[in-house]
ZAGU-791209 format. One line per field, with one value per residue (C-alpha): x, y, z. Coordinates in nm, 2 decimals. Example, Ala and Ser with C-alpha at 12.3 -4.5 7.8 and 13.67 -1.06 7.14 Angstrom:
<recs>
c1	(1.23, 1.37);
c2	(-0.45, -0.11);
c3	(0.78, 0.71);
</recs>
This chain:
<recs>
c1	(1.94, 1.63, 1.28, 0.97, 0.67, 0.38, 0.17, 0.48, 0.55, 0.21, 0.24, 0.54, 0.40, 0.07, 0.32, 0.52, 0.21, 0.15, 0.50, 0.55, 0.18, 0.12, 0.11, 0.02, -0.35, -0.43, -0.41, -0.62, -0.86, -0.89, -0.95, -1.23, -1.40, -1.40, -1.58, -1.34, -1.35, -1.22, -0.99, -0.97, -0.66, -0.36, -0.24, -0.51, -0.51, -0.16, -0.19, -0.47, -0.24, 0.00, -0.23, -0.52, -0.30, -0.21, -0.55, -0.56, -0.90, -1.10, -1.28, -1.19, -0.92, -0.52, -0.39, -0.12, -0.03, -0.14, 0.09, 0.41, 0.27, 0.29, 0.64, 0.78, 0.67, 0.79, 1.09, 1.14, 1.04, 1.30, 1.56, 1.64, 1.91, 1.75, 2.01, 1.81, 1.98, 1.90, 2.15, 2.09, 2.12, 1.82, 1.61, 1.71, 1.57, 1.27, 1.19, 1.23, 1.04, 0.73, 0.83, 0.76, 0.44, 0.32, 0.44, 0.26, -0.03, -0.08, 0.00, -0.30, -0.58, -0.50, -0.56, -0.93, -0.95, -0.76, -0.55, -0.25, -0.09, -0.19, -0.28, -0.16, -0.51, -0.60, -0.23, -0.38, -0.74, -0.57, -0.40, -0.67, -0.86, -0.58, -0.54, -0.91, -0.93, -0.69, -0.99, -1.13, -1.44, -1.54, -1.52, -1.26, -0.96, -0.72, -0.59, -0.29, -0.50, -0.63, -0.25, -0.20, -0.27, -0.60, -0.69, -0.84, -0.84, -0.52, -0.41, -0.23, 0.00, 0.36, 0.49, 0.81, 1.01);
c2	(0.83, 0.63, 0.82, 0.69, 0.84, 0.92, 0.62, 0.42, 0.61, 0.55, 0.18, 0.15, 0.37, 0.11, -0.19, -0.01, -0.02, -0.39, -0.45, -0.25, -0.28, -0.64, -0.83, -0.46, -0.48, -0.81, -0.61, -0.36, -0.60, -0.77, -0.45, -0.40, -0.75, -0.70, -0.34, -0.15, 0.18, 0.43, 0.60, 0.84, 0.75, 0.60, 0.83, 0.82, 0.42, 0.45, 0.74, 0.53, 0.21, 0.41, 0.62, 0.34, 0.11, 0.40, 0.45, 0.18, 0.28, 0.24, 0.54, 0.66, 0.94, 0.94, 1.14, 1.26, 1.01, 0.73, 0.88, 0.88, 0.54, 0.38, 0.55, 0.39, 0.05, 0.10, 0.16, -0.13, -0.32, -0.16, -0.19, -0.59, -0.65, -0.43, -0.24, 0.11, 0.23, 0.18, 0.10, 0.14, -0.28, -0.25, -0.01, -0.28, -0.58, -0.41, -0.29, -0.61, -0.82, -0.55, -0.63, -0.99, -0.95, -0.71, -0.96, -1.24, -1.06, -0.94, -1.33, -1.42, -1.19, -1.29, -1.63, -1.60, -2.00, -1.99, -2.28, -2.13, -2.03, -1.80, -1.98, -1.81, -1.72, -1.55, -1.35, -1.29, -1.17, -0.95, -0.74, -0.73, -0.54, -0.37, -0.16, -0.17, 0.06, 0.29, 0.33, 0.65, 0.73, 0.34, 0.36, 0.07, 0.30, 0.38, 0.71, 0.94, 1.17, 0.86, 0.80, 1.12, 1.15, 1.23, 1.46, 1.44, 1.53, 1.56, 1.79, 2.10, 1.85, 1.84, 1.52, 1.34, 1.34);
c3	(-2.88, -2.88, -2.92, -2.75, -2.89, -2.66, -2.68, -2.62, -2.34, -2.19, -2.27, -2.08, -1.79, -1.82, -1.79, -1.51, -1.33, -1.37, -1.28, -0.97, -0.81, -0.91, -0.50, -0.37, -0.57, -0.40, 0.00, -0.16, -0.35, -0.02, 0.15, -0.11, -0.02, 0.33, 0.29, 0.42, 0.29, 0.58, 0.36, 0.04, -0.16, -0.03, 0.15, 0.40, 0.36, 0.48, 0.78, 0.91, 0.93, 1.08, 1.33, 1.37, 1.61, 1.80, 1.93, 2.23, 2.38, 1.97, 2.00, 1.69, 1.84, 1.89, 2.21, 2.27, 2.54, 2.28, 2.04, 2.32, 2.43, 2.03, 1.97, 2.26, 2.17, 1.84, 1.94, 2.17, 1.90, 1.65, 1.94, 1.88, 2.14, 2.37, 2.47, 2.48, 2.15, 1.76, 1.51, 1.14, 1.14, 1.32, 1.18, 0.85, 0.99, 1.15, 0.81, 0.66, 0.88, 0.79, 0.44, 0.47, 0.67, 0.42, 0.11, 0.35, 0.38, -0.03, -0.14, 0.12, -0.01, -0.34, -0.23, -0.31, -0.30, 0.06, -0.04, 0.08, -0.25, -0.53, -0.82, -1.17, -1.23, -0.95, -0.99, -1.33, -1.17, -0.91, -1.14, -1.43, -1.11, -1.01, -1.39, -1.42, -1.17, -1.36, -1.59, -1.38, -1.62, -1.68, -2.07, -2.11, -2.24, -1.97, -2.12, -1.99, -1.77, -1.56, -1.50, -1.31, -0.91, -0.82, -0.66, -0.33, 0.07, 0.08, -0.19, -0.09, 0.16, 0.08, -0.14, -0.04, -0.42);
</recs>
């Protein structure tokens, strides 16, 4: 049995980090530059891409009828071959296809130079912001507290595990 002390463990957490969120600081990052700041945390960030499109007259609410309105397009989207039903094939390459905008769309906000590729410097630039951020209190050390979920609007809600 290997043993990992504690400061090896947070090293590896750090890296994990860098790994894992690399291409997903560059949506934010660009987020960030274009001033928009609607959300608190992720989670928010997420409902709001979720709920936002929903709202077809902008004004800021979702009905009920918008909410019927965006499932149903959903799922004629999701439904390929259009035959009224959704197979699990389908539900896959919906999924994917969002994969590869979303990939698409993280490799282009890290295009800072708009050239159509990411150079290795701005890679290098997206994810020196991305774990600069993990330094909560600004004092250059990111330290094992920092690494723990903040807490914010939507504490209290359940978690998926």
């Amino acid at each position: 049995m290997v043993k990992i002390s504690r400061k090896g463990s947070i090293l590896a957490g750090v890296a994990a980090v860098l790994v894992a969120g690399g291409i997903a600081a560059a949506a934010y990052a660009a987020q960030s530059k274009h001033g928009d700041h609607r959300g608190h945390g992720g989670h928010m960030r997420w409902m709001e891409s979720i709920l936002m499109p929903m709202d077809s007259d902008n004004n800021g609410s979702i009905t009920r009828a918008e909410i019927e309105s965006g499932a149903a397009a959903k799922a004629t989207e999701i439904d390929a071959n259009k035959d009224g039903s959704i197979t699990a094939e389908e539900v896959v390459a919906y999924r994917e296809k969002q994969r590869l905008q979303r990939l698409a769309d993280e490799i282009k906000a890290m295009d800072q130079d708009g050239n159509g590729t990411v150079s290795v410097q701005e890679y290098e630039a997206a994810q020196v912001w991305r774990v600069a951020r993990l330094d909560r209190d600004g004092n250059g050390t990111i330290d094992p507290e920092e690494l723990m979920p903040r807490k914010g609007a939507h504490d209290g809600m359940p978690h998926r595990q």
